[in-house]
C-alpha positions as CSV (number, residue, x, y, z in Angstrom):
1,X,-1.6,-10.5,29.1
2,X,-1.4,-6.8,28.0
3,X,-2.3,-5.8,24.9
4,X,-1.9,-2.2,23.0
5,X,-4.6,-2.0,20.0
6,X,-5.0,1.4,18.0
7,X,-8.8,1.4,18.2
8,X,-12.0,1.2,20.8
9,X,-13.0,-1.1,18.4
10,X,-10.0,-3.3,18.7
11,X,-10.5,-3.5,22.5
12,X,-14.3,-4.5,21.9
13,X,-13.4,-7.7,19.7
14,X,-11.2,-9.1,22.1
15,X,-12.8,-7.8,25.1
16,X,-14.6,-11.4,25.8
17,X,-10.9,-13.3,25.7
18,X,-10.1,-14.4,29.1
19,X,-7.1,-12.9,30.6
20,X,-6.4,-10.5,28.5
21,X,-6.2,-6.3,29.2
22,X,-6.4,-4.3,26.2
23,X,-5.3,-0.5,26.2
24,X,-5.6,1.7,23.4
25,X,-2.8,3.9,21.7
26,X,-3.8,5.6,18.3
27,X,-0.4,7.1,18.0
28,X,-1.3,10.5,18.6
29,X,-1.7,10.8,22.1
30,X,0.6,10.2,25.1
31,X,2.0,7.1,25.1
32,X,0.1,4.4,28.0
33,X,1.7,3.6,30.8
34,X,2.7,-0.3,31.2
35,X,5.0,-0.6,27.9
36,X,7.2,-2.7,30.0
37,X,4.4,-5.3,30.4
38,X,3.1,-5.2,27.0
39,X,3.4,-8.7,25.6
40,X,1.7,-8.2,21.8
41,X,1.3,-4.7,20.1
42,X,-0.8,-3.6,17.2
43,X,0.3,-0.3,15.6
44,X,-1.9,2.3,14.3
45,X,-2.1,2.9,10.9
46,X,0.1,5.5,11.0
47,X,3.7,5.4,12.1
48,X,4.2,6.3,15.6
49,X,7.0,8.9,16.5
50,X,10.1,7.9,18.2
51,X,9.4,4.1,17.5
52,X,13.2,2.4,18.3
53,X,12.8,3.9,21.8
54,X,9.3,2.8,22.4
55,X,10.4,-0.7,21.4
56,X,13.5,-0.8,23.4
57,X,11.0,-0.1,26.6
58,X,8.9,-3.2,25.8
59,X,10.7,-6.3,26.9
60,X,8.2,-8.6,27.1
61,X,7.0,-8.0,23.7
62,X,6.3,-11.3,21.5
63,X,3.8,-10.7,19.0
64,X,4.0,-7.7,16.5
65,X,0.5,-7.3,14.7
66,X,0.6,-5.0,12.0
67,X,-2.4,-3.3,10.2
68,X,-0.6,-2.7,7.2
69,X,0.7,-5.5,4.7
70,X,3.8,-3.2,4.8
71,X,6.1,-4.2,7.7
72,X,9.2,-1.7,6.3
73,X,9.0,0.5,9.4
74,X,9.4,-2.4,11.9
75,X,11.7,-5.0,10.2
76,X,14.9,-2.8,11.4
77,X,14.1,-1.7,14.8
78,X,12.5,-5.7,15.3
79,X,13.9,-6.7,18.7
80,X,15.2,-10.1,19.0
81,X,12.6,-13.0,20.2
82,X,9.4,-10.9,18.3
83,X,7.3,-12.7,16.0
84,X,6.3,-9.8,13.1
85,X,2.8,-10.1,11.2
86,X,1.7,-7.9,8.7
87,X,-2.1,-7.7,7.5
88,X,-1.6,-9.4,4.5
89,X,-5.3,-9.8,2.8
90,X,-7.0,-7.0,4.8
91,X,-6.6,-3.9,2.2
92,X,-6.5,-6.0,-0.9
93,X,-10.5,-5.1,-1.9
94,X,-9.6,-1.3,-1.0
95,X,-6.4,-1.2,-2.4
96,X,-7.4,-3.2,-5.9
97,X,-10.9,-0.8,-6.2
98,X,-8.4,2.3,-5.8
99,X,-6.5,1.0,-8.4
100,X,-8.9,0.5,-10.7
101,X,-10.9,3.9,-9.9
102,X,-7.4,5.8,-10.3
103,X,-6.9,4.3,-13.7
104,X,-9.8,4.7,-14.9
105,X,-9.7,8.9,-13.7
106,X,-6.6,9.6,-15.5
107,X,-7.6,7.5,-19.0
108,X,-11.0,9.5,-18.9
109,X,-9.8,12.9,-17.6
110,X,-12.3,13.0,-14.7
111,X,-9.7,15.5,-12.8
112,X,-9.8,17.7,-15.9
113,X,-13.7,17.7,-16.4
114,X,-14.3,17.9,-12.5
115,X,-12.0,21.5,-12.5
116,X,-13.9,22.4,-15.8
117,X,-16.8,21.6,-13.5
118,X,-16.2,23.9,-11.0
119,X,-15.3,26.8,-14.1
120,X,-18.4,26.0,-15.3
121,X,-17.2,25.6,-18.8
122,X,-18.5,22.3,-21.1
123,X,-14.7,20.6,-22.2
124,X,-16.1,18.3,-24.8
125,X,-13.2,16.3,-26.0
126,X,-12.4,12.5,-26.5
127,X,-10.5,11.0,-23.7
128,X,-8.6,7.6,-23.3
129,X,-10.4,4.3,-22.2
130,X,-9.2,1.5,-20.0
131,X,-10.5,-1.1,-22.8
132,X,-8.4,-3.2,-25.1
133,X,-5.2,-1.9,-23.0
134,X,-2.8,-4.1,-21.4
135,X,-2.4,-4.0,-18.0
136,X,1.2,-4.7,-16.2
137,X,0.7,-5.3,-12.6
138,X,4.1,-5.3,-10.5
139,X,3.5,-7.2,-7.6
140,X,1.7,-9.7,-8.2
141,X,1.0,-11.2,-4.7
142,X,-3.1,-11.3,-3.0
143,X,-3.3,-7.6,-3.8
144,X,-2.5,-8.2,-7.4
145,X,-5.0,-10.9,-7.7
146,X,-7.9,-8.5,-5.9
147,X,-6.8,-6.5,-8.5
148,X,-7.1,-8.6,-11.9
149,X,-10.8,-10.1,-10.1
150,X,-11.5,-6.2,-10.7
151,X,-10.1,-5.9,-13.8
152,X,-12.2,-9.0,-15.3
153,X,-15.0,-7.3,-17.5
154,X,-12.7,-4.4,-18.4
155,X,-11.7,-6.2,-21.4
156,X,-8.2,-5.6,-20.8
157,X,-5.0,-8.2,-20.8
158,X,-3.7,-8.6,-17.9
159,X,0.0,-9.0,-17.8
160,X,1.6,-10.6,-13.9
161,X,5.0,-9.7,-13.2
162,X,6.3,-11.2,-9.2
163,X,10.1,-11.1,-7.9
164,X,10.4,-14.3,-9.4
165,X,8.9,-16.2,-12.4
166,X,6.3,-19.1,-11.8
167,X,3.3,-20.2,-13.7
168,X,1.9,-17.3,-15.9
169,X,3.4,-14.8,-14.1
170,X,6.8,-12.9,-15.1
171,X,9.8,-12.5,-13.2
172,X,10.9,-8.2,-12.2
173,X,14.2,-9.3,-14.5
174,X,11.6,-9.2,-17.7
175,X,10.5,-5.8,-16.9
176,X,12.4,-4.0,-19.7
177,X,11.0,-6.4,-22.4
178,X,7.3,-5.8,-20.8
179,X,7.3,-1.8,-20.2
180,X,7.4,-0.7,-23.7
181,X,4.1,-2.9,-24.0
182,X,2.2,-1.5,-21.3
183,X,-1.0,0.8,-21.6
184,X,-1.1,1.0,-17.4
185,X,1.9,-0.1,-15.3
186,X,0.6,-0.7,-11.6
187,X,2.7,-0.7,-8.7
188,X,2.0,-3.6,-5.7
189,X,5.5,-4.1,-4.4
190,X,6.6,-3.8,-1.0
191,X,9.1,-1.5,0.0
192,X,12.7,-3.8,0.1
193,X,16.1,-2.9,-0.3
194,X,15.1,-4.7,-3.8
195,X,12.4,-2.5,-4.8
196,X,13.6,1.1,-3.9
197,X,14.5,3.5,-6.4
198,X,13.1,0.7,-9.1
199,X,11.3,3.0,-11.0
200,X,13.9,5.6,-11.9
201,X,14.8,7.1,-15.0
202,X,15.4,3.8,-17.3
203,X,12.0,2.7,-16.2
204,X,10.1,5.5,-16.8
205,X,11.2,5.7,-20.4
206,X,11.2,2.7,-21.4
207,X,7.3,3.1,-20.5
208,X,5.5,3.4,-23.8
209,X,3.7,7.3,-25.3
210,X,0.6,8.2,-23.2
211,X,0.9,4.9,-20.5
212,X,-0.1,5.6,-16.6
213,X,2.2,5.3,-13.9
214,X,0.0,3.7,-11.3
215,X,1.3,3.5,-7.7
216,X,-0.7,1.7,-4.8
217,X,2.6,0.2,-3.2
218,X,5.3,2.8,-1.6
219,X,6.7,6.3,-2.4
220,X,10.1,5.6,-2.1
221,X,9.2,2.5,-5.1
222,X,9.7,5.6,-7.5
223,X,12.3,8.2,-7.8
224,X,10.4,11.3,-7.2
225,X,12.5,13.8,-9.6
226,X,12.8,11.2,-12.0
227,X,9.0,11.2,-11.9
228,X,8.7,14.9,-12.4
229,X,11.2,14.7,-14.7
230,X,9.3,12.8,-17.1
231,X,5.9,13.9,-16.1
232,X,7.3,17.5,-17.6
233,X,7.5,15.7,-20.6
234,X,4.0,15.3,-21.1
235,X,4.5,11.6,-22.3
236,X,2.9,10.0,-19.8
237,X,0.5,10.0,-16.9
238,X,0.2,9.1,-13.3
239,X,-2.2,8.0,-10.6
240,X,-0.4,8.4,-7.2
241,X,-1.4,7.0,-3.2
242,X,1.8,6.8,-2.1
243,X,5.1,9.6,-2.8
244,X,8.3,10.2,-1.0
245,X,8.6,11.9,0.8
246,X,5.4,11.6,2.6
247,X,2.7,13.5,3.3
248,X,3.9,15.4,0.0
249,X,5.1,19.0,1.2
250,X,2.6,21.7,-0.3
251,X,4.7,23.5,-2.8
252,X,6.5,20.4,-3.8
253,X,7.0,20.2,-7.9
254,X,5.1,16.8,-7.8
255,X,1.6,18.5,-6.9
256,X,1.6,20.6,-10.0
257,X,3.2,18.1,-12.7
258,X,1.0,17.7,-15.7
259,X,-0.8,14.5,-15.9
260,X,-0.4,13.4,-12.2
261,X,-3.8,12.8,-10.1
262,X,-2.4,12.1,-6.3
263,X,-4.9,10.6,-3.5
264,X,-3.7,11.4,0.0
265,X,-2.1,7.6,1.2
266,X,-6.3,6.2,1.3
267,X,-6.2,3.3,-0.9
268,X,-6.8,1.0,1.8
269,X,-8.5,3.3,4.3
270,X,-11.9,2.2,3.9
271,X,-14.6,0.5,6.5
272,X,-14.1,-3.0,4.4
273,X,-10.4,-2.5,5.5
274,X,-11.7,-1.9,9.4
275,X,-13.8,-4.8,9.0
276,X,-11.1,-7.8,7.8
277,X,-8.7,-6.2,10.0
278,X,-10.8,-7.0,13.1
279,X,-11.2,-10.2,12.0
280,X,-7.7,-10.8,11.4
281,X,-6.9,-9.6,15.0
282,X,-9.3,-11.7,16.8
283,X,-8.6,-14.7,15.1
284,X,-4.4,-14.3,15.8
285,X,-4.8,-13.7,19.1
286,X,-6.9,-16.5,19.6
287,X,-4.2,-18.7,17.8
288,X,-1.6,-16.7,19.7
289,X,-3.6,-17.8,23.2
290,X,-3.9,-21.1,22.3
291,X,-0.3,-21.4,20.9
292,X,-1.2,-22.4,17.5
293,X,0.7,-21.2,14.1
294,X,0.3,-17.2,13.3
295,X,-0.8,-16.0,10.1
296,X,1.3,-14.2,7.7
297,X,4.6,-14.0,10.0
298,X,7.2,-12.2,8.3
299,X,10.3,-14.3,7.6
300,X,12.2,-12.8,5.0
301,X,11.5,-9.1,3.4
302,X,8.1,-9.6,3.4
């Protein structure tokens, strides 16, 4: 069985399973020969260029392993008979800690003081604090839960908002009722037709005077100008991982709006990340050779 894996260390967690011939392709080099024989595939990290035609020269494709709990890019060039998997529970740790650093840099200026820093100049001031705020987290899926574990000492209230209501968690049809109440508002959603463009305009001011915008899910989750827009304000603040477009152009309003602090796309890219992903990919393939059930197969959106 022929296998494409994005890493050398990939190949060296499944290079004791029997049968199996691993080849690497990171994305940025030329793509291996053999697509035609390539029964599962695990992406790199980053999307690959050109990826409808490099699917449509993989016939024997079965298994489509994701290392990103985002599946967005694949869902609409998915051909027919090919089982999709996302990494659902590999970047949660990274993902919740970034959110929870980021939060915690805008409320206490650390941007600010680190340029003053450089000036050399002594900006006493007071700042913003993450305690005895309420904390809206949009997405409330395994991420969202990393997240309030993290969050738990922080003395903050926690408030859970899902695409649909359950058990102490809100439904995304309360949002306008919760907004006005939120100190931080952080995003966790995956990108669906559902979730694009959801914070526009409306939801952006029906955020409450000095709240942050924190967004660990998508770019294309927010409207960009609609962003700026109200970033020019001065009302509120933002911690950013993700824009749209993406990488962020240099030049681009969004770099220079007041209160924003952007990190380049990294919440997730950490060695914890490498670890659980490696894990993850020996233990589906091993179900995968054995013909058991898959984890996190993608049946709907997400």
């Amino acid at each position: 069985m022929k296998i494409w894996v994005p890493s050398k260390a990939a190949v060296d967690v499944l290079s004791d399973l029997p049968d199996v011939e691993c080849a690497v392709y990171d994305g940025t080099e030329a793509v291996p020969r053999g697509a035609e024989e390539v029964e599962v595939w695990v992406p790199p990290l980053l999307p690959v260029a050109r990826l409808p035609e490099l699917l449509a020269r993989m016939p024997r494709l079965r298994l489509l392993q994701t290392v990103t709990a985002g599946v967005d890019l694949y869902r609409p060039h998915l051909p027919e008979g090919v089982t999709l998997c996302n990494a659902r529970g590999v970047h949660d740790a990274g993902t919740a800690e970034w959110a929870v650093g980021a939060m915690i840099a805008v409320l206490r200026e650390f941007p600010g003081f680190a340029a003053a820093q450089r000036d050399g100049e002594w900006t006493y001031h007071h700042t913003g604090v993450l305690a005895d705020s309420t904390v809206l987290i949009i997405g409330y899926g395994s991420i969202g839960e990393a997240l309030e574990r993290r969050l738990d000492g922080f003395e903050v209230n926690v408030v859970r908002v899902a695409r649909t209501a359950r058990a102490n968690v809100h439904g995304q049809d309360e949002l306008p009722e919760l907004l006005p109440r939120a100190d931080v508002v952080v995003l966790l959603v995956p990108s669906t037709p559902s979730t694009v463009g959801l914070v526009d305009a409306d939801f952006l001011s029906a955020m409450k005077d000095g709240a942050v915008l924190v967004n660990a899910a998508r770019g294309t989750v927010v409207d960009t100008d609609a962003l700026v827009a109200e970033l020019g304000k001065g009302r509120i603040l933002a911690a950013l991982d993700v824009t749209d477009p993406e990488p962020l152009p240099s030049g681009h309003p969004l770099w220079t709006a007041p209160g924003v602090f952007i990190t380049p796309h990294v919440a997730g890219s950490s060695p914890a990340s490498e670890r659980r992903m490696l894990k993850l990919l020996r233990s589906q393939l091993l179900r995968y050779l054995a013909g058991e059930a898959l984890k996190n197969v993608i049946t709907d959106s997400y």
